[in-house]
C-alpha positions as CSV (number, residue, x, y, z in Angstrom):
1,X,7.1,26.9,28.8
2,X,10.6,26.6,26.4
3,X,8.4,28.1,23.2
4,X,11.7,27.8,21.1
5,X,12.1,25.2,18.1
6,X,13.9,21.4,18.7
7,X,17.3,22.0,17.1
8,X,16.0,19.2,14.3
9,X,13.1,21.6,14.2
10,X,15.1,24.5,13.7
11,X,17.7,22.0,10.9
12,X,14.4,21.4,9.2
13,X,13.0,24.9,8.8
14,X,16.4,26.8,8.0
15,X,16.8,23.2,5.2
16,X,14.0,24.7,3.7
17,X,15.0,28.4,3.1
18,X,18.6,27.4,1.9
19,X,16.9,25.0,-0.6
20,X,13.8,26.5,-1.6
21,X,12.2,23.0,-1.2
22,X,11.7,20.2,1.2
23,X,9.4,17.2,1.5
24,X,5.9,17.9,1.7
25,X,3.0,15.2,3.0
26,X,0.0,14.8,1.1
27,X,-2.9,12.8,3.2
28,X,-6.0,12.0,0.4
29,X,-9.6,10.6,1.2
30,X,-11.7,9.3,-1.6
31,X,-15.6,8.6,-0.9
32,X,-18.5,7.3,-3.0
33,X,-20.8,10.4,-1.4
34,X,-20.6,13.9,-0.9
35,X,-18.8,15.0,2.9
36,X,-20.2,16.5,5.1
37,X,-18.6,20.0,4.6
38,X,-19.9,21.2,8.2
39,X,-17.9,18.4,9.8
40,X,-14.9,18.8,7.9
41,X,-14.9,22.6,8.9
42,X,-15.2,21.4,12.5
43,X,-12.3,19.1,11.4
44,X,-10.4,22.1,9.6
45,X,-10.5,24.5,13.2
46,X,-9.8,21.3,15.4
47,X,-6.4,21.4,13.5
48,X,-5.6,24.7,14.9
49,X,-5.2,22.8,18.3
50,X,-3.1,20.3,17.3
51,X,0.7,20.1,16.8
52,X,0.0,21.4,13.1
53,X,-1.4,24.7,14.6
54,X,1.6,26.5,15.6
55,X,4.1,28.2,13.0
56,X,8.0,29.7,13.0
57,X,9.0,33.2,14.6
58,X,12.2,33.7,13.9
59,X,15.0,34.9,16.2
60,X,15.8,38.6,16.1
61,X,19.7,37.4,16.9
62,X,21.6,36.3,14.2
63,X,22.5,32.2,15.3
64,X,19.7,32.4,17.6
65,X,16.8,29.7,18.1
66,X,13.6,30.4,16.5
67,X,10.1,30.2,18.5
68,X,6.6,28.5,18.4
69,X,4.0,30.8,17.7
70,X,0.1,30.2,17.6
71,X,-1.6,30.1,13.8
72,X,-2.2,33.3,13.0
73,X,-6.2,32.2,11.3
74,X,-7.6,28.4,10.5
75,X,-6.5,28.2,6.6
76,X,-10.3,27.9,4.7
77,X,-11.4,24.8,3.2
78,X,-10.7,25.1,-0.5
79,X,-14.0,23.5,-2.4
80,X,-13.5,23.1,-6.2
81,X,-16.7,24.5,-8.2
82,X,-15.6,21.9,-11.3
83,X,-16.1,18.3,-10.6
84,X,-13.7,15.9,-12.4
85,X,-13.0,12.6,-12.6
86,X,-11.3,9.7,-10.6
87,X,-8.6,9.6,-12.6
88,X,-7.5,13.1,-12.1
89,X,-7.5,13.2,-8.1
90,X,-3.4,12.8,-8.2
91,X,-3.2,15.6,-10.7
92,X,-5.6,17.7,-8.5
93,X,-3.7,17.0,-5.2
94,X,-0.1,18.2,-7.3
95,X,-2.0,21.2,-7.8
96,X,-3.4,21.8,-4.0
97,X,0.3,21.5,-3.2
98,X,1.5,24.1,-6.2
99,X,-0.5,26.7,-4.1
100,X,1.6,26.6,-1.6
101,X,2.1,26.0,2.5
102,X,4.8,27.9,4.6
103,X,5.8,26.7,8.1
104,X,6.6,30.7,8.9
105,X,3.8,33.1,7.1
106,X,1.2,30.4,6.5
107,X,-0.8,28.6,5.9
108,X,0.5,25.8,7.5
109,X,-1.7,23.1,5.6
110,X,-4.5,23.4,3.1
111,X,-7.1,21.4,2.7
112,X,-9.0,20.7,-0.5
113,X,-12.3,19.2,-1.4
114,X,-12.8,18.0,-5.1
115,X,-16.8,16.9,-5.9
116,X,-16.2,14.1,-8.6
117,X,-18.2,13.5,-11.8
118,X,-20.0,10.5,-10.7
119,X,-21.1,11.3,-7.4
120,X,-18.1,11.0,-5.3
121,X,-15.6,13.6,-3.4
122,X,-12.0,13.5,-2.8
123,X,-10.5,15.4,0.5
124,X,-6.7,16.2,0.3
125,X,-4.4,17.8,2.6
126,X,-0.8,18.7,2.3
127,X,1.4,20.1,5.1
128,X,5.6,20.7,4.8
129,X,7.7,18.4,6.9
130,X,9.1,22.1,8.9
131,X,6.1,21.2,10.4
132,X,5.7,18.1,11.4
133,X,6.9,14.6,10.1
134,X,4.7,12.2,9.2
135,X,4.2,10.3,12.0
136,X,3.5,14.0,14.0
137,X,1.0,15.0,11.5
138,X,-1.2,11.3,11.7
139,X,-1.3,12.0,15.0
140,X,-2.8,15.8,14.5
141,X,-5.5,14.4,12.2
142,X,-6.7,11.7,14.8
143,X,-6.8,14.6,17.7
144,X,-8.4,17.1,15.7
145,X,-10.9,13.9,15.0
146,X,-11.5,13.4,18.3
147,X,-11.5,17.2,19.5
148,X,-8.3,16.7,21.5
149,X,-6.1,19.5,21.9
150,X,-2.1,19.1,22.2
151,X,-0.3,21.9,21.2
152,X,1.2,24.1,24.1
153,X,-0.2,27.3,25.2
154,X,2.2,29.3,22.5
155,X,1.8,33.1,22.3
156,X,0.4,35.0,19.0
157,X,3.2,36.3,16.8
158,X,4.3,39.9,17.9
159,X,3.2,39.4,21.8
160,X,6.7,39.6,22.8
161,X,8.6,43.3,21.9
162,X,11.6,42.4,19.6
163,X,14.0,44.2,22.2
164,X,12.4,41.5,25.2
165,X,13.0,38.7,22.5
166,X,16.7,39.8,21.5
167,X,17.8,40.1,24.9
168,X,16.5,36.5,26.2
169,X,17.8,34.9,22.8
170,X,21.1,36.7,23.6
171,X,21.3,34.8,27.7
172,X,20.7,31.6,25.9
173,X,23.0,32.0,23.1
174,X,25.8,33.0,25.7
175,X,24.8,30.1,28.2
176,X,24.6,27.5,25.1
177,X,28.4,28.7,23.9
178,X,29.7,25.6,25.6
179,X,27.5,23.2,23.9
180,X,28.4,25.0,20.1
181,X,32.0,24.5,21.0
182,X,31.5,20.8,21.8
183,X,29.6,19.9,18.5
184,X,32.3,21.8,16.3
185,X,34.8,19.1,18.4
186,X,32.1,16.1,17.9
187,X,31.6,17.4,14.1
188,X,35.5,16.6,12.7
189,X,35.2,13.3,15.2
190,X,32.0,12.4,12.5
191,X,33.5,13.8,9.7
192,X,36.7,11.9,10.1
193,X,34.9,8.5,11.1
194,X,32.8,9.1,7.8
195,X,35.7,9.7,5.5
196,X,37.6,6.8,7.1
197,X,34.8,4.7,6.3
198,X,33.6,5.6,3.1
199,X,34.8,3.7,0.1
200,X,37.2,5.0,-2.6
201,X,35.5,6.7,-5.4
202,X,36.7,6.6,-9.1
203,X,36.0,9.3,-11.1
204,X,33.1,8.8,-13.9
205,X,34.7,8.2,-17.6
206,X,34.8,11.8,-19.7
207,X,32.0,12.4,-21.9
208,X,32.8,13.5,-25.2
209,X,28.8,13.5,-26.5
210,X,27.4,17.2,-26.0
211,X,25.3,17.1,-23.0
212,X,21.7,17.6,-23.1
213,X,20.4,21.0,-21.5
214,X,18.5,20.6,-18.9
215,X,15.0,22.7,-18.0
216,X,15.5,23.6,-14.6
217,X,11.7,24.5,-13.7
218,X,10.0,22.9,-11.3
219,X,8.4,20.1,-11.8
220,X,6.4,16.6,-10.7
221,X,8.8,13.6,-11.0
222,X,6.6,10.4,-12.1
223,X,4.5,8.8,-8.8
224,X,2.6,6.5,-8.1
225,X,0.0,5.3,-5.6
226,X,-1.6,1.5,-4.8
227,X,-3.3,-0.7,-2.7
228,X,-2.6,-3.8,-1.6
229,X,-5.6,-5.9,0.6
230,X,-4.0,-6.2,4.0
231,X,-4.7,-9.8,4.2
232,X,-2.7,-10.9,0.7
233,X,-0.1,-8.8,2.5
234,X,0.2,-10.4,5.8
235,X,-0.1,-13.5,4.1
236,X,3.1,-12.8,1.4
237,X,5.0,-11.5,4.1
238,X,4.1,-15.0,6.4
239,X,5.2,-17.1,3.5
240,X,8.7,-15.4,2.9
241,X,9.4,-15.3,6.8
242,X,9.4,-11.9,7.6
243,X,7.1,-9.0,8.7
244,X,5.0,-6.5,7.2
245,X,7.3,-4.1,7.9
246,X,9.9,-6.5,6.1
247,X,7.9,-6.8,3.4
248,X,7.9,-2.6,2.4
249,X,11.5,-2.7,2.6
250,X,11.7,-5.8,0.4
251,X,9.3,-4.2,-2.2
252,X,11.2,-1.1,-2.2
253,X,14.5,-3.1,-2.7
254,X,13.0,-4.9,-5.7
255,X,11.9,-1.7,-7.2
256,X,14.8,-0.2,-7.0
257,X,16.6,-3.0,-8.9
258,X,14.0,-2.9,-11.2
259,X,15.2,1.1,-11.9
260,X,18.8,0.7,-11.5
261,X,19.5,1.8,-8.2
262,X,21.9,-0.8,-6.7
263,X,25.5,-0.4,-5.9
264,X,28.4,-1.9,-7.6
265,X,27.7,-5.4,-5.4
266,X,24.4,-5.5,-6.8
267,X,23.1,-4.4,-3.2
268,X,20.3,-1.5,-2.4
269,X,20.7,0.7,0.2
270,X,17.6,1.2,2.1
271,X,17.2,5.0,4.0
272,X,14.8,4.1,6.9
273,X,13.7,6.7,9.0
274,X,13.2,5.6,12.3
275,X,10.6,7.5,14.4
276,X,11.6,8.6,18.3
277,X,9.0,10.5,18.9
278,X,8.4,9.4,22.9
279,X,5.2,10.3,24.8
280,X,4.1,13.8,25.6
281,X,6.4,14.8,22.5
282,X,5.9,18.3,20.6
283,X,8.8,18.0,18.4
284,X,7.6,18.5,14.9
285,X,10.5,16.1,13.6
286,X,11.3,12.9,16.0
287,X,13.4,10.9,13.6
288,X,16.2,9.0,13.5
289,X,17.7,7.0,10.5
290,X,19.4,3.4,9.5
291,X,20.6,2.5,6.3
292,X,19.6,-1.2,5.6
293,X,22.0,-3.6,2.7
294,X,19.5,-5.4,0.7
295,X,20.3,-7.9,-1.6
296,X,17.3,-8.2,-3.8
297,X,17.7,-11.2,-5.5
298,X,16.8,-13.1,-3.0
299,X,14.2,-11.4,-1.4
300,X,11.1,-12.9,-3.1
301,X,12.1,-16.5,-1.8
302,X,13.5,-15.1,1.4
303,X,12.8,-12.1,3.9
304,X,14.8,-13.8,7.0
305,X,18.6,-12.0,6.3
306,X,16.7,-8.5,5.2
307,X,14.7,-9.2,8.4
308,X,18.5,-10.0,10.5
309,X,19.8,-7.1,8.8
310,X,17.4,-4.7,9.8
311,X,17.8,-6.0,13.2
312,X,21.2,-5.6,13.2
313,X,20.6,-1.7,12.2
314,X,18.5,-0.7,14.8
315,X,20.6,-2.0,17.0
316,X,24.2,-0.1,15.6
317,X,21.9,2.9,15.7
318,X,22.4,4.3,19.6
319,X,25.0,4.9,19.0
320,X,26.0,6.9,15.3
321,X,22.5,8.5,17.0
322,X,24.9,9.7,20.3
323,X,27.6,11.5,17.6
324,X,24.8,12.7,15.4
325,X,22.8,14.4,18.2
326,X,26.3,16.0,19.6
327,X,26.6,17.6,16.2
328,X,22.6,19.6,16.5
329,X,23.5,22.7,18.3
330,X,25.7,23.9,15.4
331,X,22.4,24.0,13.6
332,X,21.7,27.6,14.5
333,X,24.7,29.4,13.4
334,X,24.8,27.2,10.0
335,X,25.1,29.4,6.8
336,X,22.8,28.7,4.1
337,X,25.6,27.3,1.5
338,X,26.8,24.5,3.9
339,X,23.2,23.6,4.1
340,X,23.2,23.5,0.6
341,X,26.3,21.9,0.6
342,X,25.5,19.4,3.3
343,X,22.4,18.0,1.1
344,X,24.7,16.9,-1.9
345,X,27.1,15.4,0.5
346,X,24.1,13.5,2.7
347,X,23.0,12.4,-0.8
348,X,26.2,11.3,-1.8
349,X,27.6,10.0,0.7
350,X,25.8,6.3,-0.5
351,X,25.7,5.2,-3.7
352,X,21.7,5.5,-4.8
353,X,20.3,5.9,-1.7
354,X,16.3,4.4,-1.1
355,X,14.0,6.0,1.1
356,X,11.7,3.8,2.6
357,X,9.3,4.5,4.8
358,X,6.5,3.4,6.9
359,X,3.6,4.5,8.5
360,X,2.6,1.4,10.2
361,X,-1.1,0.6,10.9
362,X,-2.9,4.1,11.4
363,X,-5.2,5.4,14.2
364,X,-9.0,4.4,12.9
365,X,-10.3,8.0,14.1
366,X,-8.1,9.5,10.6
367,X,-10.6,7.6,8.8
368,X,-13.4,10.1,9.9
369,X,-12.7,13.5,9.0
370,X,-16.5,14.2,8.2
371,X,-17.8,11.5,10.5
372,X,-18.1,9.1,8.5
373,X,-16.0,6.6,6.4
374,X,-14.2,6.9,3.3
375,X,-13.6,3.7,0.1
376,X,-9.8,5.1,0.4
377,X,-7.1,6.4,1.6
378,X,-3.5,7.2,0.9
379,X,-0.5,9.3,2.3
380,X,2.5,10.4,-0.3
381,X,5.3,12.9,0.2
382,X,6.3,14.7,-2.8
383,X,9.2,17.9,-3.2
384,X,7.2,20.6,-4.6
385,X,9.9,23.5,-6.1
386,X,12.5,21.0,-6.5
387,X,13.9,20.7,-10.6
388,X,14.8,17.9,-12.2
389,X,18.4,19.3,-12.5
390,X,18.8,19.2,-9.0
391,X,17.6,15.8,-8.7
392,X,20.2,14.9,-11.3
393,X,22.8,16.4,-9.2
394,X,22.0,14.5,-6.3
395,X,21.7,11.3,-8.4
396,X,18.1,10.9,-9.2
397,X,15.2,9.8,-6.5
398,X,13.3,6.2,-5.4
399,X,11.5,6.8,-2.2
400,X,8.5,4.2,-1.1
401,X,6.4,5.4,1.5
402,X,3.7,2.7,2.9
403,X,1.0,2.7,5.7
404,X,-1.9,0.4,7.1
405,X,-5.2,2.1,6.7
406,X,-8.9,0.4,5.1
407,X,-7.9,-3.4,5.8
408,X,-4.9,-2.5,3.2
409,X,-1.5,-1.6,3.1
410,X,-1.0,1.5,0.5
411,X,2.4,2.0,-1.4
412,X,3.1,5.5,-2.4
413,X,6.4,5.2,-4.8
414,X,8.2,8.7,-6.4
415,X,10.9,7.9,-8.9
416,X,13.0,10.2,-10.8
417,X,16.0,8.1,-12.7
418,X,19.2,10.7,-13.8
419,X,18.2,12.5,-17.1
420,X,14.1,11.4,-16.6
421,X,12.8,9.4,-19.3
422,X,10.0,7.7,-16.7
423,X,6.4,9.1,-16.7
424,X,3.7,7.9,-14.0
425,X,2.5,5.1,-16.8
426,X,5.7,3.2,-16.5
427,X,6.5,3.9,-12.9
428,X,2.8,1.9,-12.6
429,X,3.9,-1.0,-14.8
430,X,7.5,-1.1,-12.8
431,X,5.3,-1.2,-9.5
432,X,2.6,-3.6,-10.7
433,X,5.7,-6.0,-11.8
434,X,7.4,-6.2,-8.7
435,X,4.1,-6.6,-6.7
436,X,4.0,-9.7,-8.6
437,X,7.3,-10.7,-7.9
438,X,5.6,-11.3,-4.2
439,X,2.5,-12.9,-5.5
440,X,0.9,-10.0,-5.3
441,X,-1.1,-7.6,-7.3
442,X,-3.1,-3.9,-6.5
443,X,-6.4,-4.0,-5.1
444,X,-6.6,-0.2,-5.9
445,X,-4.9,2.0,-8.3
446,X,-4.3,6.2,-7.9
447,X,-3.6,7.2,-11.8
């Protein structure tokens, strides 16, 4: 058994410790009743078997690939004693996640249950993306469901001696030289089809105003969370010619407009991660990307040319995928400040990127955590650690994450525009307006 990280695996975690911050995913169940606190312990230890119960040993070699080991202990299940209301189940989740996961000492999720003051209990669970993506994670919830077990054989942590571990990390660095050599030749190949590629830049007019100072603490950029009855979705997306999936990446176009985030042809830039996660897989992170031109005044008389575009994407991606995957064993031996480095450049490299995302229709079984079934459901990422300063380096944040689940399709929408100035009140209004822009309006609301 190869116990040692994916190199995206490996790009992820090391991402992590040179920024202090990735993406974490935050999976919340809402229920009129109290849960069944046995069954969601049963739940809680089933994890332990899944993809999500592994974490990062790393290499004793300097440049050397880190290893799976098993989860140390099942992380308890974290029941508030102070039930509060509806309205404050996003706030609570923010502050499950301000606790803390780690993909190396633990835990590797946490899972919180919140009674409510008229009868009800929210579930929440946040993992980071070192650990699995989200597509990885759905998948751990519907086995632990259904008591199946995925996750290799890994060893504890410390089962190895160091001097064992050094000296097989050693072979394998040696043996993988050639490889390293070959994505330091297929890196300037990228590098020099990027820059030959990108368009000119002019530099942004001189400022003679004082400029503001910034707090650089963390902080919890505005979000926002709806529902949208699956058949008023299906139905919008029918009318305008396109798809459901269409249809997220349309919304998330309009949105973006609707907060300033177009280039200078009044096009939006679409980020769509693109899953590749294959049967049999036990990579935490399968993901490709495509970048998507949308031109948003049209799309809420017209999904066919986002729909062509799209198409045209996917196709164009084997093979930027073919340079991009002969670039992953540098990965190892990358310093910390060209990771650092690398994020502004990613982040740059199009002008006010979107991420858009999308879960698809989900596996029933993560409905039943406790058995039973809950009124809602919702998956969001958010970037606990990150500062609003650093989001105003990279040029602010719009990233739309959406998912079947419940007979509805749920939008989960972060926004951070350069300098702030939007709280979770507006971001709602901004959302409810281009809903309606489609004919559509929420059939749920997360505050």
């Amino acid at each position: 058994m190869d116990d040692r990280l994916a190199l995206m695996d490996q790009g992820s975690f090391l991402g992590l410790r040179a920024l202090g911050h990735q993406p974490w995913t935050f999976f919340t169940w809402v229920y009129d009743r109290p849960v069944d606190l046995a069954e969601l312990q049963r739940f809680n230890e089933a994890l332990a078997g899944t993809l999500l119960g592994r974490l990062v040993q790393r290499s004793p070699l300097p440049g050397g690939r880190h290893r799976w080991v098993a989860v140390d202990a099942v992380p308890p299940l974290e029941v508030e004693q102070v039930p509060r209301s509806r309205d404050d189940i996003h706030a609570w989740t923010d502050e499950l996640g301000d606790r803390g996961v780690d993909p190396e000492h633990g835990p590797g999720w946490r899972i919180g249950v919140l009674p409510l003051t008229d009868g009800g209990t929210a579930v929440a669970m946040v993992s980071p993306h070192a650990l699995g993506d989200g597509l990885c994670k759905l998948d751990a919830i519907a086995d632990a469901v259904q008591g199946i077990s995925r996750r290799p054989a890994y060893p504890p942590r410390g089962a190895r001696p160091r001097r064992e571990l050094l000296w097989s990390d050693l072979v394998a660095f040696v043996r993988e030289l050639p490889a390293v050599i070959g994505a330091v030749i297929a890196g300037i190949r990228v590098a020099r089809a990027e820059s030959g590629q990108a368009p000119a830049r002019s530099a942004p007019p001189a400022s003679t105003s004082p400029q503001p100072v910034i707090d650089d603490a963390p902080f919890h950029p505005a979000a926002a969370c709806v529902r949208v009855t699956r058949a008023d979705w299906d139905a919008a997306a029918a009318r305008l010619g396109g798809t459901s999936n269409t249809l997220v990446s349309a919304f998330a176009a309009r949105l973006a407009q609707r907060l300033g985030r177009t280039g200078a042809d009044g096009r939006v830039a679409l980020a769509v991660p693109v899953s590749v996660r294959v049967e049999g897989d036990t990579r935490a992170n399968a993901l490709d990307s495509v970048t998507v031109r949308a031109d948003p005044d049209e799309l809420d008389r017209d999904l066919t040319g986002l729909r062509a575009a799209t198409k045209s994407a996917l196709r164009a991606r084997a093979e930027r995928s073919h340079d991009m995957l002969a670039v992953l064993p540098l990965v190892p031996v990358t310093p910390p400040v060209v990771v650092r480095r690398a994020e502004q450049l990613a982040m740059g490299s199009t002008s006010s990127p979107v991420g858009c995302s999308n879960h698809g229709s989900l596996d029933p079984a993560i409905m039943r955590i406790d058995g039973g079934t809950p009124v809602d459901f919702w998956v969001r990422s958010a970037e606990p650690g990150q500062t609003a300063a650093e989001l105003d380096r990279l040029g602010g944040k719009l990233y739309v994450l959406a998912g079947g689940a419940l007979e509805a399709v749920y939008l989960s929408v972060i926004a951070h525009p350069v300098g702030g100035g939007l709280d979770r009140p507006g971001l709602h209004d901004h959302v409810a307006a281009t809903l309606a822009d489609f004919g559509l309006t929420p059939s749920s609301v997360t505050r």
